[in-house]
N, C-alpha and C positions, 0 to 999 in steps of 0.2 A: 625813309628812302624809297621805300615802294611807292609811295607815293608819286613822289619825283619822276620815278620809272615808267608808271602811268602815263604821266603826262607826255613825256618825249615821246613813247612809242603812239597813245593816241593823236598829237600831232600829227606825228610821221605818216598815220592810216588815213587821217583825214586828207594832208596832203598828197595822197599816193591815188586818192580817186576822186571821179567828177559828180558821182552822183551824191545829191543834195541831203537825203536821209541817209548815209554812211558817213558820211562831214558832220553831222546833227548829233548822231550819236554817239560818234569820236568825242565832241566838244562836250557834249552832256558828263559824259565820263572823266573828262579833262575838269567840269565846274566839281563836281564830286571829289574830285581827289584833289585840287585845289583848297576847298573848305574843308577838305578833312583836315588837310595839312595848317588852314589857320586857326581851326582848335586843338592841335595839337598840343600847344603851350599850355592848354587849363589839364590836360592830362598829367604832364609831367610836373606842374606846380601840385596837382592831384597828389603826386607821389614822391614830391620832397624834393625834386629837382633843385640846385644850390643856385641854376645857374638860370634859373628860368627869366629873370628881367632881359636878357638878351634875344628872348623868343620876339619881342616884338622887332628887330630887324630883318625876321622871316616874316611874319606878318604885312611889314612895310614891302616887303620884296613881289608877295604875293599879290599886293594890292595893284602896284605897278604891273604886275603882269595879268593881274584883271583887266584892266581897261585896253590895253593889249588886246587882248583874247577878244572882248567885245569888238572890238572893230574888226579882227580878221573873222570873224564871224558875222559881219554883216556883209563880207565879203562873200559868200557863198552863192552862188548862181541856183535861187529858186526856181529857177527853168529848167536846171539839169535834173530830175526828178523821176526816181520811178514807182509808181503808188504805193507805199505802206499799208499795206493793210489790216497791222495794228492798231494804225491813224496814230504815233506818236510822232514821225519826222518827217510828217508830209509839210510842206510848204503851206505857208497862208492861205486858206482859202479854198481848200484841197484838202476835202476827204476821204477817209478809207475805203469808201465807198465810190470815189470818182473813175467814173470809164475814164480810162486816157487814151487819147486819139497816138496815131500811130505816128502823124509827124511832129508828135512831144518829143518823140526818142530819138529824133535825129543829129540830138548830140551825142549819144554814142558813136559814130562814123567819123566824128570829127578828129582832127589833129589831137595827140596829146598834149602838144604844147601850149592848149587855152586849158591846161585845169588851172 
């Protein structure tokens, strides 16, 4: 169930802002507790679960909502961007080390209606 919990609220944070490495790391977190959740089934056959052949219609449910998730993720505006300087959810091609020019950031100014 926590799991589950994971996922809807990082959606929600991912949807709630424009910038591209806050979306990146919401989704990272959301793949994480995703595959947690489609091994979850060898745990509880682990430990004698009666009922465990039913696990794979979570598994199936998951899967579906992978491919999902892959495409709203491709949805992401790598322009909206503000340098990482861990360099994990910096955009293609764009290191931790990259100066960014000042009118990269002028999607911040913009409506909120184009997140």
């Amino acid at each position: 169930m926590g799991d589950i919990m994971i996922i809807q609220a990082k959606i929600s944070g991912a949807e709630a802002v424009k910038l591209y490495d806050i979306k990146m790391e919401n989704a990272a977190l959301i793949r994480k507790a995703a595959r947690d959740i489609m091994i979850g089934g060898n745990t509880l056959q682990m430990f004698g679960f009666e009922d465990v052949k039913y696990y794979k219609i979570v598994r199936d449910l998951v899967e579906e909502f992978r491919i999902l998730f892959a495409e709203w993720v491709e949805g992401f505006n790598p322009k909206h961007f503000i340098v990482d300087d861990w360099g994990l959810f910096n955009p293609p091609g764009i290191s931790k080390d990259y100066i960014q020019r000042d009118d990269e950031l002028n999607f911040l100014y913009e409506d909120d209606d184009d997140l």
